[in-house]
DRENDO-1510 file (C-alpha; in Angstrom, 1 decimal, always signed):
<recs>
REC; n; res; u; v; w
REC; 1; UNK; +2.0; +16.2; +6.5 .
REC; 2; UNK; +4.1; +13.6; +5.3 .
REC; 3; UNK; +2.8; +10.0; +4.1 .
REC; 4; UNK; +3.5; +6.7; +3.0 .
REC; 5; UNK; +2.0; +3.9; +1.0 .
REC; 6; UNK; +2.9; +0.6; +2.7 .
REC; 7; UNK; +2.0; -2.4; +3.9 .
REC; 8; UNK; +0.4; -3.5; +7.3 .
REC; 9; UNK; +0.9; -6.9; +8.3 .
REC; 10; UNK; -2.6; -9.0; +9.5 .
REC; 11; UNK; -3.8; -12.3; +9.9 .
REC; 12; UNK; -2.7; -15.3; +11.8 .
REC; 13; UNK; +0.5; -16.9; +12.3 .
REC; 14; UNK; +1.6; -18.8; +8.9 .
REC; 15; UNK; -1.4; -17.2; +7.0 .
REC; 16; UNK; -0.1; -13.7; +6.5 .
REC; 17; UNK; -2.3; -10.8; +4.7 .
REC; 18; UNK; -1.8; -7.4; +4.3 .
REC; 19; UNK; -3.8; -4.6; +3.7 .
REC; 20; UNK; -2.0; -1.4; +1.8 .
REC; 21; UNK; -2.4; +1.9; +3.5 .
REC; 22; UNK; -1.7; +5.3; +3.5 .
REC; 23; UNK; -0.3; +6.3; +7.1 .
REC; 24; UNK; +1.2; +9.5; +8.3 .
REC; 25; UNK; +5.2; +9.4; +9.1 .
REC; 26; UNK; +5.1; +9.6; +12.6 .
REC; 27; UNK; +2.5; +6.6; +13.3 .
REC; 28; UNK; +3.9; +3.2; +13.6 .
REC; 29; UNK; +1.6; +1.3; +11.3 .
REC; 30; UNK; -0.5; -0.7; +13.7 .
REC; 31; UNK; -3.6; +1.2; +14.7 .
REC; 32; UNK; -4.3; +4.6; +13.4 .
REC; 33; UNK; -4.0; +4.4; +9.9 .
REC; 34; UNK; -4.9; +7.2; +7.2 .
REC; 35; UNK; -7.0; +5.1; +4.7 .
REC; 36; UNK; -7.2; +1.4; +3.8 .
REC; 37; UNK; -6.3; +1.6; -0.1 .
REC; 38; UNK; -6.5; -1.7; -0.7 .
REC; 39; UNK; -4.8; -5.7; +0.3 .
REC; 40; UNK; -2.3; -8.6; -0.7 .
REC; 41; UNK; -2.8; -11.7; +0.0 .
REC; 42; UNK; +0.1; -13.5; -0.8 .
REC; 43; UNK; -1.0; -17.0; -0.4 .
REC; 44; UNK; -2.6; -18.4; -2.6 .
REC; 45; UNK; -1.6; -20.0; -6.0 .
REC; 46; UNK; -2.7; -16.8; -8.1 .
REC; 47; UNK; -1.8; -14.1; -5.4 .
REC; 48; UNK; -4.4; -11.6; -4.7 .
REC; 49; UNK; -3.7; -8.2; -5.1 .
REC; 50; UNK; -7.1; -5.3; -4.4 .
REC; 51; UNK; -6.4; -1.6; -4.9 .
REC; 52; UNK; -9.0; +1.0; -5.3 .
REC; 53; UNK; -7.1; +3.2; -8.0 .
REC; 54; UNK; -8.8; +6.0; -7.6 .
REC; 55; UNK; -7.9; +6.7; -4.3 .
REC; 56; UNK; -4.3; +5.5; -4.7 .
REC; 57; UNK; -4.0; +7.9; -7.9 .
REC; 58; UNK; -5.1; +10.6; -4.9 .
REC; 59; UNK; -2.7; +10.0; -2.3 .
REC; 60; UNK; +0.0; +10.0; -4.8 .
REC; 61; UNK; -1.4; +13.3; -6.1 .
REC; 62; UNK; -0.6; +15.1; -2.6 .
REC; 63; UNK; +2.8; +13.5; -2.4 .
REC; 64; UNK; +2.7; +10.2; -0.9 .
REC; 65; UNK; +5.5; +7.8; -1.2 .
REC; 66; UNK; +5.0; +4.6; -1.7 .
REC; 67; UNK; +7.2; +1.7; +0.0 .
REC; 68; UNK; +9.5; -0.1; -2.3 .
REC; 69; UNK; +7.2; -3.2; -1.9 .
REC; 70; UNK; +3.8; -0.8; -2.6 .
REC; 71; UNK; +5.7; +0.3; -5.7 .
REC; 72; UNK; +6.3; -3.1; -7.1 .
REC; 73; UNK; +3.0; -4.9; -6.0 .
REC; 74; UNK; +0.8; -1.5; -7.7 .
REC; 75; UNK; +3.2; -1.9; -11.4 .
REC; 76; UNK; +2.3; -5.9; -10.9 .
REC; 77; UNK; -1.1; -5.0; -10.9 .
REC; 78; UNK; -0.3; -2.4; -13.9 .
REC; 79; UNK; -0.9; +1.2; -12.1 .
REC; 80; UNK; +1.0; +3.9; -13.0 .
REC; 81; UNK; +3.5; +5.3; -10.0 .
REC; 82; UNK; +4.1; +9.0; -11.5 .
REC; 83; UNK; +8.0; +9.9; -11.6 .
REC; 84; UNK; +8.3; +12.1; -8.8 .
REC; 85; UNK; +7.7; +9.6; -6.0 .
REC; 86; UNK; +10.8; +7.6; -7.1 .
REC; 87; UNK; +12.9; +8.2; -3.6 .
</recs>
């Protein structure tokens, strides 16, 4: 089974937040979802970024690929993306 690390867009209009996921290929992204792994919320003056690590470390440990936008908000928040999901 293939997966990916990205972002799912929630909240109301002009007051975005997005939760961080790991969803199988095939899905779309707006209902059935793998796990939650954490959220981003973008708004405020010191944005908000939650990830639980563990799990994240997990998901990338059975070959999950993160979006570019995963891979730059989880080295923001100083977790290590091993080399291998670099694609």
């Amino acid at each position: 089974m293939a997966a990916t690390i990205r972002l799912v867009r929630r909240g109301k209009r002009n007051r975005p937040f997005f939760r961080i996921v790991a969803i199988s290929k095939e899905k779309d992204g707006k209902g059935n979802v793998l796990e939650i792994l954490g959220h981003y919320d973008p708004l405020p003056e010191n944005k908000v970024i939650e990830v639980k690590e563990d799990r994240l470390q997990y998901w990338f440990s059975v070959g999950a690929i993160p979006s570019a936008t995963v891979k730059s908000l989880v080295k923001k928040k100083g977790i290590l993306v091993p080399p291998n999901v670099d694609k």
